[in-house]
KEKE-3310 file (N, C-alpha, C; in steps of 0.2 Angstrom, whole numbers, plus 5000, padded with zeros to 4 digits):
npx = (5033:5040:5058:5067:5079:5095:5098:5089:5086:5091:5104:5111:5117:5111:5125:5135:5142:5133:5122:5129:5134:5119:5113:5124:5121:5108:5111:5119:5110:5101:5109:5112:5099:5096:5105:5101:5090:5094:5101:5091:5082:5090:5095:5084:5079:5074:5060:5060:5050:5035:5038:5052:5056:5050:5040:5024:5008:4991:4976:4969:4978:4991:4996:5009:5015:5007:5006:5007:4998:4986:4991:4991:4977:4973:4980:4971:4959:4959:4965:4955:4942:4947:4949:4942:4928:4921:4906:4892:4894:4883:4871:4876:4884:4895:4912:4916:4930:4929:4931:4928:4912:4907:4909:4900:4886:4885:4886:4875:4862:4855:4850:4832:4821:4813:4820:4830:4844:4837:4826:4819:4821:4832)
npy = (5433:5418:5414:5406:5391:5390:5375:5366:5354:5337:5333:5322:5311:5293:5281:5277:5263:5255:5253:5245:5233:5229:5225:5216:5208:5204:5199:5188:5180:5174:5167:5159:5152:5150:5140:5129:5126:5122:5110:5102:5100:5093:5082:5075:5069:5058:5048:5030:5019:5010:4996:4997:4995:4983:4984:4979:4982:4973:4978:4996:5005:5020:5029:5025:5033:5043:5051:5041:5032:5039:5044:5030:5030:5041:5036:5021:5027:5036:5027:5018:5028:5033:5020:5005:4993:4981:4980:4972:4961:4953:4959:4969:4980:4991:4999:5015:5028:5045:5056:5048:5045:5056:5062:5055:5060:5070:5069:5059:5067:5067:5055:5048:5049:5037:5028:5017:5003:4993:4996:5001:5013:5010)
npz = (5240:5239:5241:5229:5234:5224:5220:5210:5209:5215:5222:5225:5214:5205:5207:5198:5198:5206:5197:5188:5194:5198:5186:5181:5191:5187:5177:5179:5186:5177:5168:5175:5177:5164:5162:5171:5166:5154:5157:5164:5154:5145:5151:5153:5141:5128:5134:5136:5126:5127:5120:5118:5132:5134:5141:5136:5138:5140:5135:5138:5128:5126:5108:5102:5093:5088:5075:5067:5065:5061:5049:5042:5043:5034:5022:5018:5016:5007:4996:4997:4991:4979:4971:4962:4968:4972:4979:4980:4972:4966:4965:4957:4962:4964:4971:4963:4958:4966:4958:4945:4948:4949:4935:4927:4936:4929:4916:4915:4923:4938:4947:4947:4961:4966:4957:4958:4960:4958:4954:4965:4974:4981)
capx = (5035:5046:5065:5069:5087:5099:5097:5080:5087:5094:5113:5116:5115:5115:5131:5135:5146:5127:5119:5132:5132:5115:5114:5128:5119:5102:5113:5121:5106:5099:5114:5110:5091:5097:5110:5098:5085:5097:5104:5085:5078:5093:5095:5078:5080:5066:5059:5059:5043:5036:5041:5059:5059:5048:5033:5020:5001:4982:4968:4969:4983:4990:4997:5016:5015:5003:5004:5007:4991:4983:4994:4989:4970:4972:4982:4968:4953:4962:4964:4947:4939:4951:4950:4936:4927:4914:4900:4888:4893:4877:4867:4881:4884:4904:4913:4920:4933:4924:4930:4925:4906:4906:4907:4894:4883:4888:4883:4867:4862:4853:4845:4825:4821:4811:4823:4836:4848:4832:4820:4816:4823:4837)
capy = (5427:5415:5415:5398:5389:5389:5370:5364:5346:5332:5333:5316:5305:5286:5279:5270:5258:5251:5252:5241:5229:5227:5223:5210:5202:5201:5194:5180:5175:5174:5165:5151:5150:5146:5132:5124:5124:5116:5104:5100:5096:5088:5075:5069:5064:5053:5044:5025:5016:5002:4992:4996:4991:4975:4978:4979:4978:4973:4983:5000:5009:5026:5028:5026:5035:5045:5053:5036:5028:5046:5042:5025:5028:5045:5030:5018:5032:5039:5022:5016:5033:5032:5014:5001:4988:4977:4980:4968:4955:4948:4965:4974:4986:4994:5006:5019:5035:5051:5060:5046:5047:5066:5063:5051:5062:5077:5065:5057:5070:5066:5048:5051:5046:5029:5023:5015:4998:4989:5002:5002:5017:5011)
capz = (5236:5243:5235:5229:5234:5218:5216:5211:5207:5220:5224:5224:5210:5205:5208:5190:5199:5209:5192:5183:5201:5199:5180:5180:5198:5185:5171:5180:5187:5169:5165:5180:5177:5157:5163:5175:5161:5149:5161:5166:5149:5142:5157:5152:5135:5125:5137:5130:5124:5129:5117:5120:5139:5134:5144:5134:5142:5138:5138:5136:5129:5121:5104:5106:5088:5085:5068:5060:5064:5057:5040:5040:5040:5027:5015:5017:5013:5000:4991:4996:4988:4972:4969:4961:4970:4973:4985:4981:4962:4963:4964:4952:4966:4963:4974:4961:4961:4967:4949:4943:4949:4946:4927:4928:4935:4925:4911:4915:4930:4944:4946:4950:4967:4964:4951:4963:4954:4954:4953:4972:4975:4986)
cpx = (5041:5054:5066:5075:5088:5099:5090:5082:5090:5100:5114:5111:5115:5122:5131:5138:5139:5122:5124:5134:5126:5113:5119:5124:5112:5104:5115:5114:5100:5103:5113:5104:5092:5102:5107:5092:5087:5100:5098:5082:5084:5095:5090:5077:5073:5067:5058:5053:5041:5037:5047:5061:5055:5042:5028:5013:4998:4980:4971:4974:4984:4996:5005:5020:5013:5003:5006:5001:4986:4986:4991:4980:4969:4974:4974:4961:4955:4963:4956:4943:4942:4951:4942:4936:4921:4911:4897:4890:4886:4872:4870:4882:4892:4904:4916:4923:4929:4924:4925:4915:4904:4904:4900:4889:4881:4885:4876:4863:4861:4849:4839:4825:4819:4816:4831:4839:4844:4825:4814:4818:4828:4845)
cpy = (5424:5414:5405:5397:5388:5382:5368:5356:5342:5331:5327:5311:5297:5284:5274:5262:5253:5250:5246:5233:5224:5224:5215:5204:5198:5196:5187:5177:5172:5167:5157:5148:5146:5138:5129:5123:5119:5109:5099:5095:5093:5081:5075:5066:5062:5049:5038:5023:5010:4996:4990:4994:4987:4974:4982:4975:4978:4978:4991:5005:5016:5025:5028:5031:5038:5047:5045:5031:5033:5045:5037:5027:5032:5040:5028:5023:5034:5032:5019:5021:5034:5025:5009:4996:4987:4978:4973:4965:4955:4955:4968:4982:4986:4999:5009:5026:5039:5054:5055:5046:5054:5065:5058:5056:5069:5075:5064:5062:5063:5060:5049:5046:5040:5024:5022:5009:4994:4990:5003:5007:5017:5010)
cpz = (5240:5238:5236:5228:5228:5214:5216:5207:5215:5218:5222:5219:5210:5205:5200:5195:5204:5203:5189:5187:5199:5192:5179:5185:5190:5178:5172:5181:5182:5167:5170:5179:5167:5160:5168:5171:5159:5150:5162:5162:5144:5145:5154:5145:5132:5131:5133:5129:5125:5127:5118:5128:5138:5139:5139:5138:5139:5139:5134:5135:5124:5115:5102:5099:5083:5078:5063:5058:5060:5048:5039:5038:5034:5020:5015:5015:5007:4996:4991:4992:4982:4969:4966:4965:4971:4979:4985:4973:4961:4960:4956:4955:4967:4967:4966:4963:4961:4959:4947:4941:4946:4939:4924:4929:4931:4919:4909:4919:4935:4945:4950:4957:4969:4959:4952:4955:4954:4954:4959:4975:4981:4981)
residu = (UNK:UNK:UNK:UNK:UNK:UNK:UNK:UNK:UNK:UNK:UNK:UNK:UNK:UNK:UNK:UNK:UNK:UNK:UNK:UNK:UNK:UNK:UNK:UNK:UNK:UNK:UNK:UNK:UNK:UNK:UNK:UNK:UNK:UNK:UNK:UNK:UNK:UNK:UNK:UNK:UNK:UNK:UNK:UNK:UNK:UNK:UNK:UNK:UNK:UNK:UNK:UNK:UNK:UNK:UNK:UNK:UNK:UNK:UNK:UNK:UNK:UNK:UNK:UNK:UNK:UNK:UNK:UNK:UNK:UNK:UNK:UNK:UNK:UNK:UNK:UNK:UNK:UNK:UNK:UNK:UNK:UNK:UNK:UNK:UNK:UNK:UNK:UNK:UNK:UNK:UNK:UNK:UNK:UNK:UNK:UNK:UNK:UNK:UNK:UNK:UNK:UNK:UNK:UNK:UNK:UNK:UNK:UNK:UNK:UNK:UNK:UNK:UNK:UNK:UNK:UNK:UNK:UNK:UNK:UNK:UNK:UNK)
# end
């Protein structure tokens, strides 16, 4: 059997002082890559709209605001579906509120299928 040398590990260790080198080198450049971000995306700012520089084009454009036009149509649906109104005076054809229908047909049920508003099934 062969005698094994007294040390069975590696003499020389790491150096802290290349360990704490190497950590500071990775932090500053952390600390550079943060302030060339911030600098980056605070220089650009809101871009203006075209409104606010004054030119304004024809034809085909994008929405300089989108969720308001989405609000405006949910308004308008939501009062058209809660509100009364006329279809047709002459026929006697009315929008009504959705509840309001519901209890209608809860009431009367189901209108048979020939016996529409003038018993043509439409």
């Amino acid at each position: 059997m062969k005698k094994r040398s007294k040390a069975a590990f590696e003499r020389r260790d790491v150096k802290v002082r290349t360990i704490l080198l190497f950590g500071a080198a990775v932090t500053a450049g952390l600390v550079v890559a943060f302030a060339f971000v911030g600098v980056f995306v605070h220089g650009l700012g809101d871009a203006p709209s075209p409104e606010d520089r004054g030119e304004i084009r024809e034809g085909i454009r994008l929405e300089v605001h989108p969720g308001e036009e989405g609000r405006r149509l949910r308004e308008k649906a939501a009062a058209r579906l809660s509100g009364y109104e006329w279809v047709d005076a002459r026929a006697g054809r009315a929008r009504i509120p959705v509840e309001r229908a519901m209890d209608i047909l809860v009431q009367r049920g189901w209108p048979e299928e020939d016996s529409g508003p003038n018993g043509d099934g439409r």
